[in-house]
C-alpha positions in Angstrom: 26.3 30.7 -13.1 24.7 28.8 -10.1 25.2 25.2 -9.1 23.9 23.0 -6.4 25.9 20.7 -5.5 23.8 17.0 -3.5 26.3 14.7 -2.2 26.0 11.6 -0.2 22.8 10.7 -0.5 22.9 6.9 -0.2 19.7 6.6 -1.6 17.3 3.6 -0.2 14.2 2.2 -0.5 14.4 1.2 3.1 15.6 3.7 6.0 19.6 3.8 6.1 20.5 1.9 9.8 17.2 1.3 10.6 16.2 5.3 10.8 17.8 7.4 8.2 15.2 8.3 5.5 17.5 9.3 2.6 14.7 9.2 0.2 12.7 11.5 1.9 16.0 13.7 2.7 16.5 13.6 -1.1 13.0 14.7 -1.6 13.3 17.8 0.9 16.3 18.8 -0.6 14.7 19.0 -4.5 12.1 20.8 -3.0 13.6 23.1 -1.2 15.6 23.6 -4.7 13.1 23.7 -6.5 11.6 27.1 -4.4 14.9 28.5 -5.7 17.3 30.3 -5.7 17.4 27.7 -9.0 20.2 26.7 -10.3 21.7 26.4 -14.0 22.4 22.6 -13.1 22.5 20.3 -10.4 25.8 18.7 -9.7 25.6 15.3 -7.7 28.9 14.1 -6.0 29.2 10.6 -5.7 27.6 8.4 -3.2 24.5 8.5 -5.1 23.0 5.1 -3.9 23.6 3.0 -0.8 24.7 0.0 -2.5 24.8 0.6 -5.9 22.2 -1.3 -7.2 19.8 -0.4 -10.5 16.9 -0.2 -8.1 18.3 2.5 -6.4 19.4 4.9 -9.4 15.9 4.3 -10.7 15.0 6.2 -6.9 17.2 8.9 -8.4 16.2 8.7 -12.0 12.6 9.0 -10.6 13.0 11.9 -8.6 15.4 14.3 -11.2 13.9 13.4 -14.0 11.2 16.1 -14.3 13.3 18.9 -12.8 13.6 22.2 -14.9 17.6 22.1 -15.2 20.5 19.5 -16.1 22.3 17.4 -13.2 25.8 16.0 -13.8 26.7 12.8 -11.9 29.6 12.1 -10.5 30.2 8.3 -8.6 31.6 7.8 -5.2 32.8 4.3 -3.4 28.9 3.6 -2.5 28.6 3.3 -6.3 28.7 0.9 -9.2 30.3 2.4 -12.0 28.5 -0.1 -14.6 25.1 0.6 -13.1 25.2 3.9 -12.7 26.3 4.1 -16.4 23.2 2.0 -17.5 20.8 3.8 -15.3 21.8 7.3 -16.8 23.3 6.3 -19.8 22.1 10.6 -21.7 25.1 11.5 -19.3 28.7 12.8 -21.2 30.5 9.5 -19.4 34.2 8.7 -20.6 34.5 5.4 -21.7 35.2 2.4 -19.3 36.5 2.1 -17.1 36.4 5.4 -15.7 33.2 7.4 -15.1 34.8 11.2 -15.4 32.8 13.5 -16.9 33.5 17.5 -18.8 30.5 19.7 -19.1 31.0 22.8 -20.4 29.3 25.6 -19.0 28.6 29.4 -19.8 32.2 31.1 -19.5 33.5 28.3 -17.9 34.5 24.0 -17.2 33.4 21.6 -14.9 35.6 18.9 -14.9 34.1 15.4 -12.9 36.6 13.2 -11.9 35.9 9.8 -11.1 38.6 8.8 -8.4 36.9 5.5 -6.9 38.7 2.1 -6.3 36.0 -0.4 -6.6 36.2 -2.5 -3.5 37.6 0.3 -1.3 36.3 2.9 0.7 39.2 5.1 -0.4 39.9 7.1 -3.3 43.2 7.1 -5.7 44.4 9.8 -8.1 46.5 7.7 -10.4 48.0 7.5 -14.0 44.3 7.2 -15.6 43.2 10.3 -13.6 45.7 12.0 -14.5 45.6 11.4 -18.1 42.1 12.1 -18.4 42.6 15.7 -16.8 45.0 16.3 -19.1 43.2 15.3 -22.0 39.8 17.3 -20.8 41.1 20.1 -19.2 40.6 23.2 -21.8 43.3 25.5 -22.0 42.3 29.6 -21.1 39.3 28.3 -19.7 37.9 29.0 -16.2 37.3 24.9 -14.7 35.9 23.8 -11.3 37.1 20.5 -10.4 34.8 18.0 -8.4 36.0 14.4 -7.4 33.6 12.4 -4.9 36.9 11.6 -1.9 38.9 15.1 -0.9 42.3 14.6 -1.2 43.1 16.3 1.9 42.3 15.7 5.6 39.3 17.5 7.3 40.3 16.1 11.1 37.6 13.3 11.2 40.7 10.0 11.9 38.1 7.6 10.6 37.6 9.5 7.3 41.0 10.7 6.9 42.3 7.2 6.7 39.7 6.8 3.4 40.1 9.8 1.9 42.2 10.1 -1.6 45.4 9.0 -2.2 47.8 10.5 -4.9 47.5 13.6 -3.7 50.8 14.6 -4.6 50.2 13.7 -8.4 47.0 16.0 -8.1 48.6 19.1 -6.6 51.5 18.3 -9.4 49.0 18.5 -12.5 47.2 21.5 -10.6 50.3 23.9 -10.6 50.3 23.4 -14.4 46.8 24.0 -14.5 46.0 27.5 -13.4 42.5 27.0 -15.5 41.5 24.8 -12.1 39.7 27.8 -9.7 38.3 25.5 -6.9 37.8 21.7 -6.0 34.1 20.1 -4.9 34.2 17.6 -3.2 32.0 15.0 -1.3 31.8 11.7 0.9 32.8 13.1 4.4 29.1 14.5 5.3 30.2 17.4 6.8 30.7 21.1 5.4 34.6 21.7 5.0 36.0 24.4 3.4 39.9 24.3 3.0 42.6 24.8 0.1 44.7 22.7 -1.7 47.2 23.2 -4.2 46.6 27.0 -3.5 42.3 26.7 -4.8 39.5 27.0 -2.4 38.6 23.6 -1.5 35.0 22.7 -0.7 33.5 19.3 0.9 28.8 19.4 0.8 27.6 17.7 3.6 25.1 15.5 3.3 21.3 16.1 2.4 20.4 12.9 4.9 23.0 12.2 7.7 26.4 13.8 8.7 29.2 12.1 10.2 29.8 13.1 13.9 32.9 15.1 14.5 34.3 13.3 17.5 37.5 11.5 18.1 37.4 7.6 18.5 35.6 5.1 15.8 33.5 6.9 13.0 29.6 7.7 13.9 27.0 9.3 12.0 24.7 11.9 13.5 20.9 13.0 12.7 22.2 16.8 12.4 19.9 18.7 9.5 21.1 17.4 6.0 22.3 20.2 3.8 23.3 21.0 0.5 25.4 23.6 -1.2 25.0 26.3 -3.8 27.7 27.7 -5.7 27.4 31.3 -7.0 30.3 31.0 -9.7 31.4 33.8 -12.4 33.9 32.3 -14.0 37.4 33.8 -13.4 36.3 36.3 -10.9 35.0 34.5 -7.8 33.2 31.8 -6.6 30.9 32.3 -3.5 29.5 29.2 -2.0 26.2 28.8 0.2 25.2 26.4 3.0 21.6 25.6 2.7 19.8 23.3 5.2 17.2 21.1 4.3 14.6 21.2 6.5 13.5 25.2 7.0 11.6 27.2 9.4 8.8 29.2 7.6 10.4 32.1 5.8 10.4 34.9 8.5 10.2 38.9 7.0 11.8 41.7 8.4 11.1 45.1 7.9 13.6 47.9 7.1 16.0 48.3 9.9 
């Protein structure tokens, strides 16, 4: 089973400060997708729009519309949860307030948990979290869990300070979940790959801009945008792959 996993892509009709083009860094990536290695669905992690507003999810609506496999959605603190509800309303959404999602897969779970605090930057893990994991969480089941904020620091000061909170209620309802393989995550713009609670822990950069890692205030940097692809066979192994968006022409080697 193979899923890309888009995150961050803070989509605008106008360039992001002034020079970011996160429309046409969205575009890129869905075409360089769309060339394949395709995927069984497309999994996007929160930060979907830059502001949250209907205009913007029709941008996305526009663009994923026609493509030949499902995509899951998943909000981040850029979101609005009622908006992005309206605007893709065929989506498995729990009912309000919460936008978590369970899509069942071949073999295996994917579990999207919504974790935003509207108003804040930062993430929470709390009671209603909690209780929806452990209503949706099969039992004997293979599940990957993706929630927009990691709930673990990645060494960026400015990020760690808005990452998620209730982290010890998390790692708590994972060590009675074995089911849980792996967690995808988003909103720091960077490729991370960590553990917590004893899974493989995964942060996508960004398809458009990546924060800077540098100590002092928090910055974002024009490196390439990126996007992950997740090779996953369910209770064996997951194998994860970085893939940039903008490409050299495919070069061929011979034998040897």
């Amino acid at each position: 089973m193979r899923i890309a996993q888009l995150s961050d892509l803070h989509l605008s009709s106008q360039p992001l400060y002034g020079v970011v083009d996160t429309l046409g860094a969205l575009d890129m990536a869905l075409q360089r997708l769309s060339a394949g290695p395709a995927p069984d669905l497309l999994l996007l992690s929160g930060d979907l729009a830059s502001g949250g507003r209907r205009e913007e999810y029709a941008l996305l609506r526009s663009r994923i519309a026609a493509l030949p496999f499902p995509s899951a959605l998943l909000p981040g603190n850029h979101d609005d949860r009622d908006n992005l509800r309206a605007a893709f309303c065929a989506q498995a959404w729990t009912p309000p307030p919460l936008c978590c999602q369970r899509i069942d897969l071949d073999g295996g779970t994917l579990l999207l948990l919504d974790c935003i605090v509207p108003g804040e930057e930062w993430g929470q893990v709390a009671a209603p979290q909690i209780d929806w994991l452990e209503s949706a969480c099969p039992r004997r089941r293979p599940v990957l869990l993706a929630l927009h904020h990691p709930p673990f620091s990645v060494g960026i000061e400015g990020m760690d300070r808005i990452r998620c909170r209730g982290e010890r209620s998390l790692a708590a309802w994972l060590a009675r979940h074995e089911e849980v393989e792996a967690l995808l995550c988003g909103h720091v713009h960077r490729f991370v790959s960590t553990t917590f609670a004893g899974r493989p822990a995964l942060v996508a950069p960004s398809p458009a801009h990546q924060i800077a890692l540098q100590e002092g205030p928090l910055a974002y940097t024009l490196e390439p945008g990126a996007y992950l692809l997740h090779d996953w066979l369910p209770g064996e192994r997951l194998c994860s792959h970085y893939l940039p968006v903008a490409v050299s022409p495919t070069q061929c080697y011979g034998d040897g």
